[in-house]
Steps between C-alpha positions, in 0.01 A plus 500: 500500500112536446288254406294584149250302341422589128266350229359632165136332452325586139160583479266598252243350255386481112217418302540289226267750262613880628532865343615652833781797407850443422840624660719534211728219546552263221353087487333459195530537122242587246490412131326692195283233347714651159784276493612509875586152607783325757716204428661202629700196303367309833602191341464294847100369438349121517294573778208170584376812746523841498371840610488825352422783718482966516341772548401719217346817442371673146268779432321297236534143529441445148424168326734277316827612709732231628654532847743217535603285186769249624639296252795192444358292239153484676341788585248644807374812475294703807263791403381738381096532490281415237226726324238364774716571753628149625890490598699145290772288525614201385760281344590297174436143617180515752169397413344755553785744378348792673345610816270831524391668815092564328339779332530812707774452696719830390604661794492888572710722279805688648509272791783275618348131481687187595459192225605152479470173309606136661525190357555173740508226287139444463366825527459867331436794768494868411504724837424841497501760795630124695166379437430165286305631216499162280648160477495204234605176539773472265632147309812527259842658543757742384584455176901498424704525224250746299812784371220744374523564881836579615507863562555477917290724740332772339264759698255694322479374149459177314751282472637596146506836671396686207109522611260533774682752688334605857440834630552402872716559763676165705601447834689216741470246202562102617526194329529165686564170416270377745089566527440713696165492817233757503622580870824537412426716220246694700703544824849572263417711214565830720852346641840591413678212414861369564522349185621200621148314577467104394354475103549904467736533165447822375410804662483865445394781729570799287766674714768589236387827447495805266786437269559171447431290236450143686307334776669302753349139579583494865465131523901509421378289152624734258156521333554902409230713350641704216288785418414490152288891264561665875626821616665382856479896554103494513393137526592471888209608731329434843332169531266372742771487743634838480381579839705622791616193673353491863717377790505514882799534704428378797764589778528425897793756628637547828429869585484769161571356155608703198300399200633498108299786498746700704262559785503354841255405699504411849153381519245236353431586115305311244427843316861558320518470131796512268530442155822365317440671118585209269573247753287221382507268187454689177573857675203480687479691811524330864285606744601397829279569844692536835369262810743558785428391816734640795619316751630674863885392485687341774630692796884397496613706789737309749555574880839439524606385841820341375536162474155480532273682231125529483293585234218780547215360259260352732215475259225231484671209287806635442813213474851600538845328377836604591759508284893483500625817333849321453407215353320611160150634727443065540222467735596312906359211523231514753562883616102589376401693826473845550809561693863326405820524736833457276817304534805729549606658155246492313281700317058462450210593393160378483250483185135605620217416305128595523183321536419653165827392362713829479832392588844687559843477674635698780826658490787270679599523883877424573612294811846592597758188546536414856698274656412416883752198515711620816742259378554712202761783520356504886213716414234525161614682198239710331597558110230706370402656274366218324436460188736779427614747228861408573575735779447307912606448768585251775432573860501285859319511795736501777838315331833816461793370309633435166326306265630385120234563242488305149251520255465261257290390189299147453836386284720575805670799357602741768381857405614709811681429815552757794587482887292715677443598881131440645309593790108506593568941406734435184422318194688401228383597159520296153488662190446260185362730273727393220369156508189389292194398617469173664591274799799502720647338818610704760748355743538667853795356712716549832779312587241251686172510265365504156141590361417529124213661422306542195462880366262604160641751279229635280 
């Protein structure tokens, strides 16, 4: 019964702009910028504030591409760049209708880069790499009931999807209903969400991999991607966060621990690696690092000087806590010292635990029944032993004669009866093997005296 404390903690950071190498696990999907594009009816949209939000990644980032074109008889639509390199967005409705980020803003080709536009009510923002690039005050509001624009959720072409086709590749795409803060955008865009945050209503990470033809919205909305031109062979890859997954175990043991790793160690380690192939979202390796500290475990050895036991671990800030075997291991009241002298018939054992917290249970110690009542059969009777595997026997200390033996069960059902002669040399011997497992009353009687006693079968 050892004590074991176990945690995973995750670790690990990512910049919002990288090009660091890929493990080939699958979070992202890239379009042609021929007639690639993904598609949602997304037919849930009057949003007073909203927030559109992803990481992208293209080895051109060519002009006159649209990103995001989301549209229910209004329309906003969120990127691309424009020939002097300033990133858009707007919407049908606002005065101004668009927002730009300024000339020269194009990021680096071939790198991951994390983009988003916010509106609060009041105000246009465009974010890129988390950082506020521009903002305009912004009067108007959506306008409704336009049906030009009623073609849902489209990613990567304009909203008659017919035109302005992106060569890019996508990543952890969300869309809120709510606007968004630059710290929360900064201090979030690298998080794995649950899907289930306030304002969040549509939200894909990218994890269905090779093969399939749709992309999950994980905010349990039913806003699904359908892939639209695409080969669901090819147009799977590594994202930006198809990197190994970094973890710590951290682990206190009492004395050696065997690791998933198959190893055991019986020392202090912080060195161990393991790595579960696929484990992660997306099939993305988990990488998990091995902190095990090892405690020294309890000493249970017992001196037993029956009734009286004593327990041998005499270590600095150890506690102790005897226990009665046959009564479900519940603790005795009060019985928290080192030593512990039993009642008659009983069986005990004492839970030892550390000053560093390693804890275990000694084995149990058996205290025969004894009865010293000279009143009783004119002498003790010892039953033992006790607990038992069916098979005792019942003994006196000076009393010779006859005695009548019953055993019964906690209904009252007699189970065996004999007459048997005693003395202090000869014993009379029980054998309830054929009975199952429990509790039973065993009467002892001469023609003067009767003394049940209480025997465990187990």
């Amino acid at each position: 019964m050892k004590q074991l404390l176990f945690s995973i903690l995750a670790a690990g950071t990512l910049l919002f702009s990288t090009n660091q190498a890929q493990a080939q696990c699958i979070t992202a999907i890239e379009l042609d910028g021929v007639n690639d594009y993904l598609h949602s009816p997304f037919a849930n949209y009057d949003f007073t504030n909203f927030t559109i939000e992803m990481f992208i990644n293209s080895p051109d980032f060519s002009p006159n591409e649209v990103y995001v074109n989301w549209n229910q008889d209004s329309r906003v639509i969120f990127g691309g760049w424009a020939v002097d390199g300033s990133f858009n967005g707007g919407a049908i409705g606002f005065s101004p209708q668009e927002i730009n980020s300024g000339a020269g803003t194009t990021p680096q080709t071939n790198n991951w880069h994390h983009v988003a536009y916010v509106y609060d009510g009041s105000t246009q923002k465009i974010y890129i790499g988390g950082l506020e690039v521009a903002s305009v005050p912004t009067g108007g509001a959506l306008s409704q009931g336009n049906a030009i624009y009623n073609s849902g959720l489209t990613i990567g072409a304009s909203y008659t999807q017919g035109q302005q086709f992106t060569n890019t590749q996508f990543e952890d795409v969300r869309i809120w209903n709510v606007a968004r803060t630059g710290t929360e955008i900064a201090n979030n865009a690298i998080a794995t969400l649950t899907g289930s945050e306030t304002g969040l209503v549509a939200y894909y990470r990218f994890e269905d991999g090779v093969g399939s033809t749709t992309v999950t919205d994980l905010t349990g909305n039913g806003n699904t991607l359908t892939l639209n031109n695409m080969d669901p062979a090819t147009d799977w890859i590594p994202g930006v966060f198809s990197q190994p997954v970094q973890a710590t175990d951290v682990v206190f043991n009492c004395g050696a621990y065997t690791w998933v790793d198959g190893n055991t160690y019986a020392v202090d380690n912080n060195t161990a690696q393991y790595t579960f192939v696929g484990g992660a979202a997306g099939g993305c390796d988990s990488i998990v690092t091995l902190d095990l500290t090892v405690g020294t475990p309890a000493d249970i050895s017992v001196t037993d000087n029956s009734p009286t036991f004593m327990s041998n671990d005499v270590s600095a800030g150890v506690t102790y806590q005897w226990i009665d075997c046959l009564n479900g291991n519940a603790p005795i009241p009060g019985e928290t010292n080192q030593s512990f002298t039993g009642s008659q018939g009983g069986s005990y054992a004492v839970i030892v635990t550390a000053a560093n917290g390693c804890r275990d249970t000694s084995a149990c110690f058996d205290v025969p029944i004894l009865s010293l009542d000279e009143s009783s059969l004119e002498s003790g009777l010892i039953l033992a032993p006790n607990p038992t595997n069916g098979v005792f026997s019942i003994s006196t200390l000076t009393y010779t004669g006859e005695l009548n033996i019953q055993v019964m069960d906690l209904t009252g059902k007699l189970i065996y009866t004999s007459t048997e002669n005693v003395t202090p040399s000869a014993s009379a011997n029980i054998d309830l093997k054929d009975a199952a497992n429990g509790v039973y009353i065993v009467r002892v009687s001469d023609i003067k005296e009767s003394r049940s006693i209480r025997v465990v079968k187990k």
